[in-house]
Structures are given as C-alpha cells and as structure tokens.
N, C-alpha and C positions, 0 to 999 in steps of 0.2 A: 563652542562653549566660551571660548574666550575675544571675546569682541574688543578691539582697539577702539580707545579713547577718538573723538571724533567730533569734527565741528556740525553743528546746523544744519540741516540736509531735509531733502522734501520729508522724508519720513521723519524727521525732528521735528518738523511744524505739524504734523497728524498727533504726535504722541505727547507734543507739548516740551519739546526739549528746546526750539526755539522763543517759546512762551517762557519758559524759566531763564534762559540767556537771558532774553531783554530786560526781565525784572530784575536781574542781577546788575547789569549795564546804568537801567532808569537810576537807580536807589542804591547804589554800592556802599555807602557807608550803614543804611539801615539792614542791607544783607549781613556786614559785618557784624553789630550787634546781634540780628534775630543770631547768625551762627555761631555768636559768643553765650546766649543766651540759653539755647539748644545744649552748647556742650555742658554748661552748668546744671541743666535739671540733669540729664544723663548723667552728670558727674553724684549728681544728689541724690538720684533713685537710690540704686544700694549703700548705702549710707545712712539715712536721715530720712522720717517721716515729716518731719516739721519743714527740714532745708527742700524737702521734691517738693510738699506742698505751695512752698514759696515762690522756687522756680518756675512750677506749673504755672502758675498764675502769670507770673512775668513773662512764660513766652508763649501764652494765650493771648494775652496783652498785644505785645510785639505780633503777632502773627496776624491777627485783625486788623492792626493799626496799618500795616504792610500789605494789608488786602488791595489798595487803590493801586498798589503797582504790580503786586504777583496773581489776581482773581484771575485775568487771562491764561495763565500757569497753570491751572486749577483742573482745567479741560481734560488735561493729560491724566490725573489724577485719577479721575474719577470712570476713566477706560480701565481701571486695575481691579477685577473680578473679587478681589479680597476683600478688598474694602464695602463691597455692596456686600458680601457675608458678616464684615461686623458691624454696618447698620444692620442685617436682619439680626445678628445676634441679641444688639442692645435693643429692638424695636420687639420681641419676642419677649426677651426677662423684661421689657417693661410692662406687656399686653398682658402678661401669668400673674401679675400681682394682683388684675380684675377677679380671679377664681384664690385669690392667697386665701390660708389660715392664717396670713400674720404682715399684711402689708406695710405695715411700719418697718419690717426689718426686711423684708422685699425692697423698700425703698434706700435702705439703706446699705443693701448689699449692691444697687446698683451702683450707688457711689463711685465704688472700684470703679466701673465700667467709664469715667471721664478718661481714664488715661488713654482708653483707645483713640481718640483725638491727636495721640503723637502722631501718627502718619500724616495727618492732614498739618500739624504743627510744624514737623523736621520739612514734607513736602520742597517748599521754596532753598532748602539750604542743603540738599542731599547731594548736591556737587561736593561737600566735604564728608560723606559719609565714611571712611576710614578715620578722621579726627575727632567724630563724633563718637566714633566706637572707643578709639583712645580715651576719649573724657570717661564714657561707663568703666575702662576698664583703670583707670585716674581714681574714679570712685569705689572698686573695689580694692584698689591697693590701699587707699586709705579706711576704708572698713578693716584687711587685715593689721594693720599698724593699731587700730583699738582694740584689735584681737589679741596684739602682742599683748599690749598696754592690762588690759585684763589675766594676761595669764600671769603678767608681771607684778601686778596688785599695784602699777602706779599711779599718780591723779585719781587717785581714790576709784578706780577700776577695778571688778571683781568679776572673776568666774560668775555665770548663771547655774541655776541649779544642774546640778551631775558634771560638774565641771566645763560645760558649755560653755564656747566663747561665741556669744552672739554678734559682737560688732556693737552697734546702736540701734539695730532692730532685730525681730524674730530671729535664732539661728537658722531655721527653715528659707527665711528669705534670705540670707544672708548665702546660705549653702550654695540655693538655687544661683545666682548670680558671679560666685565664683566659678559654679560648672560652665557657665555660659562666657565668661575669662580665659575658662582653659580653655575652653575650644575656638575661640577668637584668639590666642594662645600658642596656639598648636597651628592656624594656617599663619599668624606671622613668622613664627622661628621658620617654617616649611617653603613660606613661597617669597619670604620677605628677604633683605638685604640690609647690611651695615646695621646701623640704629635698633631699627626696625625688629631686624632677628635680635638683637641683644637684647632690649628691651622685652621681647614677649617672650625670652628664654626666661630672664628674669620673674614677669608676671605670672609664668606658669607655674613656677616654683610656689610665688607667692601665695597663690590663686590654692591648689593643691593643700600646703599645710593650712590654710583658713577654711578649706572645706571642711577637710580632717578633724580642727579644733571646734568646729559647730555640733558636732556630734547627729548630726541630722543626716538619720541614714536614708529617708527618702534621698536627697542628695547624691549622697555617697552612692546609690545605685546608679541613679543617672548621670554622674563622674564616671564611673566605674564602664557603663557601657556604652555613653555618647564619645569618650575621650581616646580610647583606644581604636573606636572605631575610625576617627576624625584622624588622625594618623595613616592607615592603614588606605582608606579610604582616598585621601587627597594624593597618596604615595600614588596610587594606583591612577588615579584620574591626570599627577601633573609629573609627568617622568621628568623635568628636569628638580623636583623636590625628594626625589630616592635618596639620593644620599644624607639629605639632611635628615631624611626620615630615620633609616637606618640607625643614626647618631643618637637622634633623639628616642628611638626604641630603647638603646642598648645604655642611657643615661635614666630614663624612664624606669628600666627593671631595678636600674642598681640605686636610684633616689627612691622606689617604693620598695626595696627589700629595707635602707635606712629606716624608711618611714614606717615598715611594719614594726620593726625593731623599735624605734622611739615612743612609738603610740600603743604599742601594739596593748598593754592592759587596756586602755580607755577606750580602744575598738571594740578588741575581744568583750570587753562587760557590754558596752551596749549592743553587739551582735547578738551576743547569747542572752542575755534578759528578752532581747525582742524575738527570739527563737521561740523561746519561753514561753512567754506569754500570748504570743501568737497563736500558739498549739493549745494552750490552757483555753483561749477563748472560742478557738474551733471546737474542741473537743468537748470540753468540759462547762462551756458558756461562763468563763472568768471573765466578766470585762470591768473589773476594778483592780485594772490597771493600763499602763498607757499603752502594748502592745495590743491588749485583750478587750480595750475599747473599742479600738479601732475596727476590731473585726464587729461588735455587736453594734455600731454605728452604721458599717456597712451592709448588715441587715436590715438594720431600718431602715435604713434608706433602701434599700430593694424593697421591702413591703409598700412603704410609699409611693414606690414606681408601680409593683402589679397592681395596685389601689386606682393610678390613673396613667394607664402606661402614655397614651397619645401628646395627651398637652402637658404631664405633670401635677403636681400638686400647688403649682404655683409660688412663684420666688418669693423667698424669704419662710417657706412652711416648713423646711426640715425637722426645726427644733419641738415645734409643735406637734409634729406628724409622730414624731422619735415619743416623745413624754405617755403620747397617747397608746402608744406599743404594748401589747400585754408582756413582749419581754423585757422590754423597760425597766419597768414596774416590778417585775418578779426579779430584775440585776440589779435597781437599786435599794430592794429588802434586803437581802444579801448583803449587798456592799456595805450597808449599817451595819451590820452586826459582826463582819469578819474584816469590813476596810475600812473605819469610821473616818469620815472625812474628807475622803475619796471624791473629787466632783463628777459624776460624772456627765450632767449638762453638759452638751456641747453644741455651737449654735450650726456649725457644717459637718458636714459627714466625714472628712478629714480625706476626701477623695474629690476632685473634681469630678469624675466621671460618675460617681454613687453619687454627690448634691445634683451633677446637670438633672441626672436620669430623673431623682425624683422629686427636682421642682420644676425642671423645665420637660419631662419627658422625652418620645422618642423626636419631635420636631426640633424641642432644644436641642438633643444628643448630635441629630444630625447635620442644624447649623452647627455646633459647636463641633464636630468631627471634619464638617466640608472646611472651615476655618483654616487648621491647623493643617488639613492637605492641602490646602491651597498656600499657606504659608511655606510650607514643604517645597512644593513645587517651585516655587519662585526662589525659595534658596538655592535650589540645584540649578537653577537655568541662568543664576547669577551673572553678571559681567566680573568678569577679576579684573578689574579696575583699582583696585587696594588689595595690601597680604592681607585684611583679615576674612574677604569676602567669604571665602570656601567655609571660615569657621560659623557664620550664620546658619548653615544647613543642621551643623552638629550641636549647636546651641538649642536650635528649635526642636531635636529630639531630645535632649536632655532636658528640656523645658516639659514635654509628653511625659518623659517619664517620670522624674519628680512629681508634676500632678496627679500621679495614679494614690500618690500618698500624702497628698494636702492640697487644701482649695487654692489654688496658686488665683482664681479668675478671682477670689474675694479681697485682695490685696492688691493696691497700688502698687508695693511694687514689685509683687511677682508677674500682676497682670500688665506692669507696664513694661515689663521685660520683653514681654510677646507684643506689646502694641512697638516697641522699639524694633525689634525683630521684619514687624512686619514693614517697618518705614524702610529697613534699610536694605530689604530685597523689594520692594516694586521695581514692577519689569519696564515703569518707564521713566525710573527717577532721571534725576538730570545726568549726563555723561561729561561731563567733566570730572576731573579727582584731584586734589589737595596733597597727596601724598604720593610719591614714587611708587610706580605699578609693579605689582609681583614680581618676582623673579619668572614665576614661568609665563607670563605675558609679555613682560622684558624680551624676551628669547624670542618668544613665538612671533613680535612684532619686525624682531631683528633680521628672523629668518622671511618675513613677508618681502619688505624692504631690500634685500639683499636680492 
C-alpha cells in the first residue's frame, strides 16, 4: 500500500511518470506558475463563485498554453479507467438532452460538468498534490473566518435565513467541503509530523464548527459518518498512527460533547423540524415545507424514472416532468390555501441519485455509480506520498453521502470537489511530493533501508 517516492524507471516511462519529469525539467518556471495557479482555484472553489470561475479560466489558460511541453505527459493520463467514466458521464448528460423536455436548462446543468476538466488541469503539477490539497483546505479556513464574520454581524455580514452561516456560497456547499477538510484533517494530525499534525489539528477544529454553523444536515451526516470512520479506519490500516488516533478519539468525544452543549439548540431545532416534516411528507403528503419537499420531489423524480427507466427523461427535464405530476398539482392546491407562498418549484430533485435516475436513467445511474467506485478504488490503493492522502478515501464517501440529499453534480463547486478528488488519486499521477512523507511511510521506508 505504501510505495516510496522514486525516481524514473522503465515502468515510469509506460505510465508517463517520466513524460511529467521531463515537462517539469523543459519548463520549470511555467510548472511553477501552472502549480501556483492550481493552488488558487482550489483555494477559490469553496469560497467564491465568481473567484473559482476566474481561476478556472486562468488555469485552463496555463494548461493549454503548457501543452507544447507537458502533451507527451498526457499518455499517462489517459491509461486511468476514471477518467474514460467521466468522458462517458459528460458524453451521456449531453446525448439525453436529444430526448429532453427542457434542453435549455439540460444545457445548462451541463455547465457544472466543465469542472471535471480538473484532472486533466492539476494532471502536469500533481507532483505537489499534498500543497494543492493545503490550498482547498486554505480556502475552507477562509470560508469559515466569513462564517465567524456573519455570526459576528461584522463588515456588514449576517446570518442566512434559520441562523445559517453560509460562507459566500450555498451553506450546502459550503458544509460539503468542510466534510472533505475534516477528513483530509484527520489523515494529516494521523500520519503527519511537526507543522503538518498542528496545522490539520487546527483545521479540523476549524472545519467542524463551520460545518456545524451551516446547518446543512445533509452535511452533518456525512461528517457524522465519513469522519469517524477516517479515524478508525486509517488507525487500523497504519499502526504506526494508533496513538495519535487514540488522542484524537479521546479529544474528539470531549470537543463534540462541548459542541453538543454550545450548539446544541440550533441542532436540536433543525433535527427535529426535519424529523417532522419528513414524517408529515411521508405520511401525510405535506410537502410545503423544506423537509416534506424533499420527499415529494423525490417521488417525482421516481415517477419520472418508471416513465423512462433505460435512458431517462433526459437532462435538464426534472422540473418539467415534476410540474406535470398529478401530485404536484393536488401539493401545490394545498400549499395555496394552508402555506401561501411556499415555492415549491424546484429545478433538481434535491437528490443526486433521484435527478441522475430520472433524467439520465439506469445507463446514467450506472455511469454515474461506476464513477464514484472507481474514484473509491483509487483512493484506497493511494501511494502515501503526503499526510493527507488516506483522507481522500473518506472525503469521497462523505461526498456519496451528502449527495443522497442534494444535487452536488449540479454545482461547480460540489462537483468540482469530486473532479479534485478525482485528480488527486490517479493511480499514475506524478511520484514525486512537495511535502515531507507521512509518518507511517517515514517509518516504513526507514525500516526498508535499514
């Protein structure tokens, strides 16, 4: 599992790890920018809509321009099974908009889908793949600092509605991305040293309360069960990280009994409201409200699917498919007369898995299912070449799980979360690293050597 850092070797020139040396060697100072470039959209993603869009472009830019020296690099690339899944993904939502109800906004959901381009983006500079991860997790500390700023009312910052501290975008994206801190998080205090563990003791902390203050309990479940298990899990995998583990267990119970205790009204209300209304929409068909939508979204979008389970109803038709529902229509009579006001349009089903199923059906399902185990797979078989490697494995589930309760693929940047994810376990990125190697590869190389 743990492969030492290593020079150029015949098997480096099959997989393209000699093709990346050389364009690093040709062009060092344009390496230097693309991976200064790199760390600034990652730094931008959770943060800013406007600052990712900026950077995208800038190291879109840099990356094409840098093609005369890194296309050779490329070779390597394109051996990684993943990446032929998110061409069929994006070649797939774009062939379903030929059968859409509504391909204007088919076209428009594909939008999202430019971010999958990071891998082929980070590609040439993934020899610093641990300082790249720093920049995203750069940009989630500075999300929570305008979390503070909002709870504080200063520079004219203010809570979102229910007392939500959203950052500068969605608190949904915002949540999602600190899950994916903590468990990048959780393998540096574990496998990391000096800096390194202080730094992501810190970030985890950080990371945690700006989950908390988003109120976004998709989130909060997949916190709740990617972060503990990322613990437990890398304890088990890197015996020389037990004892940190241990520490951090036993810091963990007594920072979330704190945190129960400080938050615990603003949890307790949105647990139980969403209990609430959850059960009212099941039972009773309430979905004028924002627990009890969600479930009557998620019927329509099941209707939608048994209507065309194969190919779907075609990308962008949700909204359309939903309006035309006879329960629609009989929830939003209702909602006049007892919720006036109420919206309850929504353009996604508030589920990744209920929108794929029923606009890309079961071929979308399946690209989109092979994806995400293939993204799996390649976190687990990682090199620990950086502390925060092991934490990609647990990001990519907490990323799963949050999408069960919002369209993460319709968003830049939930969906560039996973296109990042995906950059930074290819199984043939460069081998080189930027940053001092875990602790338990530290060891493991010590004991080869010796």
């Amino acid at each position: 599992m743990m492969i030492a850092t290593r020079g150029p070797s015949v098997h480096d020139v099959n997989t393209g790890f000699a093709a990346l040396e050389a364009a690093r060697r040709r062009d060092p100072i344009g390496h230097e920018i693309h991976t200064v470039l790199a760390g600034l959209y990652l730094f931008s993603l959770p943060l800013t809509t406007a600052g990712s869009s900026v950077t995208f472009i800038l190291l879109l830019i840099v990356s094409i321009v840098r093609l005369r020296h890194t296309a050779p690099a490329y070779a390597g690339l394109f051996r990684c099974g993943v990446l032929w899944l998110v061409l069929a993904w994006t070649a797939w939502h774009a062939a379903s908009m030929a059968w859409s109800a509504d391909p204007a906004q088919g076209c428009d959901e594909l939008r999202a889908a430019r971010v999958l381009a990071t891998p082929w983006m980070l590609w040439p500079v993934l020899d610093r793949a641990g300082v790249l991860i720093l920049s995203a997790i750069g940009g989630v500390l500075a999300a929570n600092l305008v979390q503070a700023g909002q709870w504080l009312e200063v520079f004219g910052l203010s809570p979102a509605e229910n007392n939500r501290l959203r950052g500068l975008i969605h608190p949904t994206q915002t949540g999602a991305w600190c899950v994916a801190a903590m468990c990048w998080s959780v393998s540096g205090v574990l496998l990391g040293r000096g800096w390194i563990r202080i730094l992501s003791l810190a970030t985890l902390l950080s990371a945690g309360a700006g989950l908390i203050a988003t109120g976004s309990r998709g989130p909060w479940l997949a916190g709740a069960a990617s972060v503990p298990l990322a613990i437990a899990v890398i304890a088990i995998r890197r015996p020389p990280a037990r004892p940190a583990a241990l520490v951090l267990i036993a810091a963990g119970l007594a920072g979330g009994l704190g945190a129960a205790w400080f938050a615990r009204g603003f949890v307790e209300r949105r647990i139980d409201t969403a209990i609430t209304e959850l059960r009212a929409g099941w039972s009773e068909e309430i979905y004028w409200t924002d627990g009890g939508l969600r479930i009557g979204l998620w019927r329509w979008a099941w209707d939608g699917f048994t209507g065309s389970p194969l190919v779907g109803q075609g990308a962008g038709s949700f909204e359309t498919i939903a309006r035309e529902n006879p329960g629609f229509a009989a929830a939003r009579e209702k909602a006049a007369k007892i919720a006036s006001g109420f919206c309850m349009s929504r353009g996604h089903a508030h589920s990744d898995y209920f929108q794929v199923l029923c606009n890309l059906g079961i071929i979308g399902a399946l690209i989109g299912g092979a994806l995400v185990v293939a993204l799996l797979r390649n976190a687990w078989r990682d090199r620990l070449d950086h502390p925060f490697a092991d934490g990609n494995f647990f990001a990519a589930i907490g990323w799963s799980i949050g999408a069960a309760f919002d369209c993460y693929h319709l968003s830049g940047h939930t969906f560039g979360l996973l296109g990042a994810l995906i950059a930074f376990t290819l199984p043939q990125r460069s081998a080189r690293s930027s940053l001092p190697p875990s602790s338990s590869h530290a060891r493991s190389r010590s004991r080869r050597s010796g």
